[in-house]
C-alpha positions as CSV (number, residue, x, y, z in Angstrom):
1,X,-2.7,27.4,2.0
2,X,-4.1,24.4,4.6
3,X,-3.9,25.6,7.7
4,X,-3.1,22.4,10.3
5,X,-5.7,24.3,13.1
6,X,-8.4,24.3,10.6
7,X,-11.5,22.3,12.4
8,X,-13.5,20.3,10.1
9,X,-16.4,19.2,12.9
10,X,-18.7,21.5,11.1
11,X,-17.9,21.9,7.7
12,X,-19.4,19.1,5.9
13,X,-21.1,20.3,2.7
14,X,-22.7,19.0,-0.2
15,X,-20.0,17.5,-2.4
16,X,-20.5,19.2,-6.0
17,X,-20.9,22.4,-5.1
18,X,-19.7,25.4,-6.6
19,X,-17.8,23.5,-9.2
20,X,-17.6,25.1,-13.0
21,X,-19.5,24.2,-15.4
22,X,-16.4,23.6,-18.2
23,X,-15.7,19.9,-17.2
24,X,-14.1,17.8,-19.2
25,X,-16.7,15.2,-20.5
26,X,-14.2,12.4,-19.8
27,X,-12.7,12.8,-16.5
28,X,-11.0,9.4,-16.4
29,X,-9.4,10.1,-19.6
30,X,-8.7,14.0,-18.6
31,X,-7.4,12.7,-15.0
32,X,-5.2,10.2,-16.5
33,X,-3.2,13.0,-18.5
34,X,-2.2,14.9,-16.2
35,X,-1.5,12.0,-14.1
36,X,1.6,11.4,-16.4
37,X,1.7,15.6,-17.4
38,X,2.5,16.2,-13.3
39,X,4.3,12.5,-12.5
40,X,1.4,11.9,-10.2
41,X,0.3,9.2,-8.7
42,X,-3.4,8.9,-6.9
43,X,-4.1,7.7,-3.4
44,X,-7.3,6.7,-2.4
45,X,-8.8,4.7,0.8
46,X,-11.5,2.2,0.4
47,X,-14.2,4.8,1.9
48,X,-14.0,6.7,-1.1
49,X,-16.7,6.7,-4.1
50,X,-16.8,3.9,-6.4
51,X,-15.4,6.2,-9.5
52,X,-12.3,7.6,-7.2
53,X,-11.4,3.5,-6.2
54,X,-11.3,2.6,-9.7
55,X,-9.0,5.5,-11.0
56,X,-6.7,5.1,-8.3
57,X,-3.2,3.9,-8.6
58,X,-3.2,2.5,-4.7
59,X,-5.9,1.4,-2.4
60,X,-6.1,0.9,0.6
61,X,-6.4,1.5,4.6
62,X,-4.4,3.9,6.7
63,X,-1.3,1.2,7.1
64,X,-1.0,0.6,3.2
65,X,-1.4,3.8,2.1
66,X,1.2,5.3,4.7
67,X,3.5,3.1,3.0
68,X,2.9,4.3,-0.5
69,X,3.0,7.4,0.2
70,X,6.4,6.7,1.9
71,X,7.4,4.8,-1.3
72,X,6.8,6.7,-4.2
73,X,8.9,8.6,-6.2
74,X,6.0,10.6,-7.9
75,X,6.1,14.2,-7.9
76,X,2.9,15.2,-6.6
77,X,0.6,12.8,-4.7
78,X,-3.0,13.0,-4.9
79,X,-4.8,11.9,-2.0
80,X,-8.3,10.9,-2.2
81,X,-9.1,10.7,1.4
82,X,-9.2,12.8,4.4
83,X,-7.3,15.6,5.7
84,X,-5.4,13.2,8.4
85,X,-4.1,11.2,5.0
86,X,-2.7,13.9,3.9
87,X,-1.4,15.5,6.0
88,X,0.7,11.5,6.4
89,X,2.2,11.8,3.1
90,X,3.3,15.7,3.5
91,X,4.8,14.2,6.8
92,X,6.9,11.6,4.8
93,X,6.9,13.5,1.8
94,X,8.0,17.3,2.4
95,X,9.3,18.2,-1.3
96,X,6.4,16.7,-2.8
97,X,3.4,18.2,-3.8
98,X,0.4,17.1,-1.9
99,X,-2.9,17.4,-3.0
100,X,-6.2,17.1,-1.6
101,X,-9.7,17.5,-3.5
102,X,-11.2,18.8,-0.8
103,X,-10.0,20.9,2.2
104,X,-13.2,20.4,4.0
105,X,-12.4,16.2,3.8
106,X,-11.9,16.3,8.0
107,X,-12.2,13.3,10.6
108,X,-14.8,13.3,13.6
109,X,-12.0,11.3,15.0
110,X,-9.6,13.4,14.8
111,X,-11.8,16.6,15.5
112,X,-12.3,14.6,19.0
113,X,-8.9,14.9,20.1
114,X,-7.8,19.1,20.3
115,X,-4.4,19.5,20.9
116,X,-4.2,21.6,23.5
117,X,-6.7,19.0,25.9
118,X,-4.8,16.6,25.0
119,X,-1.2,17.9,26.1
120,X,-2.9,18.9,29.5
121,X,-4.1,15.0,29.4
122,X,-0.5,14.1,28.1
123,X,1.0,16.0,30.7
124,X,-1.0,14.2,34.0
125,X,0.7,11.3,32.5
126,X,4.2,11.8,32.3
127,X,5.6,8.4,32.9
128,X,3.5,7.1,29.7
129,X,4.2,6.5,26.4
130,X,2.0,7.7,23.9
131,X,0.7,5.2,21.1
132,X,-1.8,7.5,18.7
133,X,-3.9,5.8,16.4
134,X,-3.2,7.7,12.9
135,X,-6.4,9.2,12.8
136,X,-5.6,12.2,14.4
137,X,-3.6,15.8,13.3
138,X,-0.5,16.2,13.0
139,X,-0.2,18.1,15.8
140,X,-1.2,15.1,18.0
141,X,1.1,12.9,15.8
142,X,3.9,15.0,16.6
143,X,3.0,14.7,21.1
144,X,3.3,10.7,20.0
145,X,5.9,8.0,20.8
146,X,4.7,6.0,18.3
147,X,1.3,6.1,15.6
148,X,-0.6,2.7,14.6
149,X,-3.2,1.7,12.6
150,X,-5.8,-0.8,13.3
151,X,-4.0,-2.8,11.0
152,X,-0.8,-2.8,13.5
153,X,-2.1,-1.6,16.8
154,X,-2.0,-4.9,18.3
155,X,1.3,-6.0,17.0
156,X,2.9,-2.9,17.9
157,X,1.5,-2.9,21.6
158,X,2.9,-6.3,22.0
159,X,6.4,-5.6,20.9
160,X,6.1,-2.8,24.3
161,X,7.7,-4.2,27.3
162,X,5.3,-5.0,30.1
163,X,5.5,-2.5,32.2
164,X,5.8,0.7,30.1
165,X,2.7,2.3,30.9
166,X,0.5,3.2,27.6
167,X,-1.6,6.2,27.1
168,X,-3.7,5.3,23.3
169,X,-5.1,8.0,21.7
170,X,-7.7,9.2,20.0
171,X,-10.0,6.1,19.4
172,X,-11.6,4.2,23.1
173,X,-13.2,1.6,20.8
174,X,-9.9,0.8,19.0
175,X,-8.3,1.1,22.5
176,X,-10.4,-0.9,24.3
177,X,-10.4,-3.6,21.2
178,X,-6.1,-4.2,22.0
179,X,-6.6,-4.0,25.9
180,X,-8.5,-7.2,25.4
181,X,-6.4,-8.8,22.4
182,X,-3.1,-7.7,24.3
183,X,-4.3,-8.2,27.9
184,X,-2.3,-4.7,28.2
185,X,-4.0,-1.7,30.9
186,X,-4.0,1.7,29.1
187,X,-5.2,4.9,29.9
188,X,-7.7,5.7,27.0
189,X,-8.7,9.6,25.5
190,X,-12.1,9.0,24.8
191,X,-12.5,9.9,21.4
192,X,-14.9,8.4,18.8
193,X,-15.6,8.0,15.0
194,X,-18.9,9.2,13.9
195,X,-19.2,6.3,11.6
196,X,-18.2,3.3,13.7
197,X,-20.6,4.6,17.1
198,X,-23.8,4.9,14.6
199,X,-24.3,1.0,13.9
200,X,-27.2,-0.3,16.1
201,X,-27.1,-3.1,17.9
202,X,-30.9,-4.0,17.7
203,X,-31.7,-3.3,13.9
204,X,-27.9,-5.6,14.1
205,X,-29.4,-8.7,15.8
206,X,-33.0,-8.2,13.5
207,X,-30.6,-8.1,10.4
208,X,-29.0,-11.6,11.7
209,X,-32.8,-13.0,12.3
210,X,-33.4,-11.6,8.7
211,X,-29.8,-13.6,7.4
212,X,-29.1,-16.3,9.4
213,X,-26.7,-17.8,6.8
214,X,-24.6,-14.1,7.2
215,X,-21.0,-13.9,9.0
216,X,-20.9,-10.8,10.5
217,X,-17.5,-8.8,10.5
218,X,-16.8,-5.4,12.3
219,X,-14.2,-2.9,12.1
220,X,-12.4,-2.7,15.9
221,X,-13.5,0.9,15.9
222,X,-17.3,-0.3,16.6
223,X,-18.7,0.2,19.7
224,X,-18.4,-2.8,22.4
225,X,-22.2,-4.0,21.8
226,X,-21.7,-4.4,18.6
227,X,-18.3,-6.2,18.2
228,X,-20.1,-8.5,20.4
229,X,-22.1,-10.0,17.5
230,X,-19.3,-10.0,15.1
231,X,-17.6,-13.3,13.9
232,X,-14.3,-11.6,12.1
233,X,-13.1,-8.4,13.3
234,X,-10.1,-6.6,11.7
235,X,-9.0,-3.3,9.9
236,X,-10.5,-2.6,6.2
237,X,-8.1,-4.4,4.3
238,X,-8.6,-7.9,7.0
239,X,-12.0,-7.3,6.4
240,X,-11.7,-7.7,2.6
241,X,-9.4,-9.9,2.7
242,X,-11.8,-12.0,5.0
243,X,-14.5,-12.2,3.2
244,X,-12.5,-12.9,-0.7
245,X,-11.1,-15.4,1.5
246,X,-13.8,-17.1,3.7
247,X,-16.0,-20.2,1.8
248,X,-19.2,-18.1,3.5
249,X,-21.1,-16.5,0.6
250,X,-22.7,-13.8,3.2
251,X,-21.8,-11.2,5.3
252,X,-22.9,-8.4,7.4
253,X,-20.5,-5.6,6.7
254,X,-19.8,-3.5,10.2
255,X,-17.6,-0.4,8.8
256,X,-17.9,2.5,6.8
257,X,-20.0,1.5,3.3
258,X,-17.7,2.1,0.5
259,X,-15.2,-1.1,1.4
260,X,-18.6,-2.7,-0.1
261,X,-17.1,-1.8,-3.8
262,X,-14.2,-3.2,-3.4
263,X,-15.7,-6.4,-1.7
264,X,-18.3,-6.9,-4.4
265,X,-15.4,-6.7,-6.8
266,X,-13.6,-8.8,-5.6
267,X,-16.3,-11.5,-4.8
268,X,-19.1,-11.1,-7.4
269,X,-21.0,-14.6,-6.2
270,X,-20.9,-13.3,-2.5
271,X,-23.7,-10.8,-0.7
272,X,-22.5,-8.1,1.1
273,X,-24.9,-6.0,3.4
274,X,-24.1,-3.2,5.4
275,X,-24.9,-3.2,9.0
276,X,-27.5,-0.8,9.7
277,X,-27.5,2.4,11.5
278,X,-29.8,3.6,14.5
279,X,-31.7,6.3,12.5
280,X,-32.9,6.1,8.6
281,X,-30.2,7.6,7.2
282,X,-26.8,7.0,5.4
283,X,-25.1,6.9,8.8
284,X,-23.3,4.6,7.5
285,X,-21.4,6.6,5.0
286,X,-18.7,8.8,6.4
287,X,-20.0,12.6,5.0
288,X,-16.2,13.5,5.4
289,X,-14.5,10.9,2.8
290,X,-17.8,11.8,0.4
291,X,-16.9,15.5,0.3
292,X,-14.1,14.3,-2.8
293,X,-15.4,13.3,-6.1
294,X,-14.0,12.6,-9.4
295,X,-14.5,16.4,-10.3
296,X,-12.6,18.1,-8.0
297,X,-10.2,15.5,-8.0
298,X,-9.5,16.6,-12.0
299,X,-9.6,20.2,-10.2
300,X,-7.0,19.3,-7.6
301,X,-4.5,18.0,-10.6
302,X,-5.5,20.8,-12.9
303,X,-4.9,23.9,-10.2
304,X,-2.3,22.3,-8.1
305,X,-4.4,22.9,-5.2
306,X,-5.7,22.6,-2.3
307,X,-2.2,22.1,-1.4
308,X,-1.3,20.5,2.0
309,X,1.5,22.2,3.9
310,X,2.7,21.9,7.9
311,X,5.2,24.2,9.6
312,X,8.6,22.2,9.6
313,X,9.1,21.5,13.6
314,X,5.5,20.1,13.9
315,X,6.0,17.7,10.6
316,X,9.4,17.0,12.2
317,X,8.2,15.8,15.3
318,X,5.1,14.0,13.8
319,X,7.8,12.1,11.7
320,X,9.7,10.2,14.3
321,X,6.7,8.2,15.8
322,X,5.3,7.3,11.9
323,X,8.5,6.0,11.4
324,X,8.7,3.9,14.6
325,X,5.4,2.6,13.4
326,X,6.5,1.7,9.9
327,X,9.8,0.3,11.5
328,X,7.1,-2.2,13.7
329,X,5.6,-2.8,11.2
């Protein structure tokens, strides 16, 4: 049983670990049976391996896959992403079975942001209301007013009236990205993605030297330096959508590696480079999201587990703001 405490800051393993050896030779084809054998449908987000996008019945970012997974009238929902995701569709969905290939699929973000500091932060505040980006636990869902995505964060703190006073958790980057669209003052917990703080700024500018022709687009979770040099910056799906759109046929990519998939798809003629990190390493790649692959994915579907479950007040309480959100939205 998922246990909604379980920390996830230092569990990243090797993905195919451990896994037995009596696989079926076709997944796709194995994955797809008991897709109709459970009434299932599969959920993935754009950071996920190439194999998981293409056998998923939705794609997409936080925003569009909250609203699936509110929408569907599968039995059991598989969700190819990490924990937070999740632990969303248990929040919405709490007779369904939810499923996660891996338990170990955590968020630094959400790892930044402890419950416990953050209702002693909450609570030096008490005249604010909470906006929580969704990448954080359900636990810090449920001490929210209201959850956004990067997708909405913006529209939603502009529908606020002027003088509420904000408190945004967990992301500063994403926080300090709508103080400047929104003009708004709030009190930011300074919590970070591991991901979106490892692009460099001067292997960034050498990259733009190397591509001249290149647009550069950045996800608002990258750090102030960076955003700085980006042309277009928006939420996973806006970036996609930007650059199928745009008549550029470069871009620096500025967000976690796998939205490249989808991008290349989508425009074959078009380059795609992602921005570079500050060490030599795949930085660039969130080691949480790559924990799930299409094996234990079939594992997940065969043994109806790892399960995700909550206690009933705390997904309660974590429902009211997710639906404020998807009300704003």
């Amino acid at each position: 049983m998922f246990a909604t405490t379980l920390s996830h800051q230092n569990s990243v393993s090797t993905p195919s670990t451990n896994l037995p050896t009596d696989l079926p030779t076709d997944l796709f084809g194995a994955i797809e049976a008991l897709k109709q054998e459970l009434n299932a449908v599969i959920l993935a987000h754009y950071y996920q391996d190439p194999d998981i996008q293409d056998i998923a019945d939705y794609l997409g970012d936080s925003l569009g896959l909250s609203q699936q997974a509110a929408q569907t009238d599968a039995d059991v929902i598989v969700f190819a992403g990490v924990h937070f995701m999740a632990e969303t569709a248990k929040i919405l969905n709490p007779d369904k079975l939810v499923l996660l290939p891996d338990l170990d699929a955590g968020c630094s973000l959400a790892d930044s942001c402890p419950p416990d500091q953050f209702a002693a932060f909450k609570a030096q505040h008490p005249d604010h209301l909470v906006i929580s980006y969704i990448n954080c636990t359900a636990e810090i869902k449920a001490m929210s007013d209201i959850i956004c995505t990067s997708s909405n964060a913006v529209k939603i703190v502009n529908q606020l009236p002027v003088d509420q006073p904000i408190i945004f958790a967990p992301d500063r980057n994403l926080g300090r990205y709508v103080m400047e669209q929104t003009g708004r003052e709030m009190v930011l917990w300074q919590g970070s993605c591991m991901v979106h703080e490892t692009f460099s700024e001067k292997k960034m500018i050498q990259l733009q030297v190397q591509h001249p022709e290149a647009v550069v687009i950045a996800h608002p979770e990258c750090e102030p330096a960076l955003l700085r040099h980006a042309d277009y910056i928006g939420s996973t799906t806006a970036l996609l959508n930007y650059a199928r759109q745009s008549d550029r046929a470069a871009f620096i990519v500025a967000t976690e590696a796998g939205i490249l998939h989808q991008m290349q798809k989508a425009a074959p003629d078009k380059v795609f480079i992602p921005a570079p990190p500050i060490n030599q390493c795949a930085c660039n790649e969130c080691p949480y999201m790559r924990l799930n692959t299409l094996e234990k994915l079939y594992l997940a579907m065969r043994d109806r587990s790892p399960e995700i479950t909550l206690p009933e007040a705390t997904r309660l309480a974590a429902l009211k703001p997710i639906q404020r959100m998807l009300a704003m939205s």
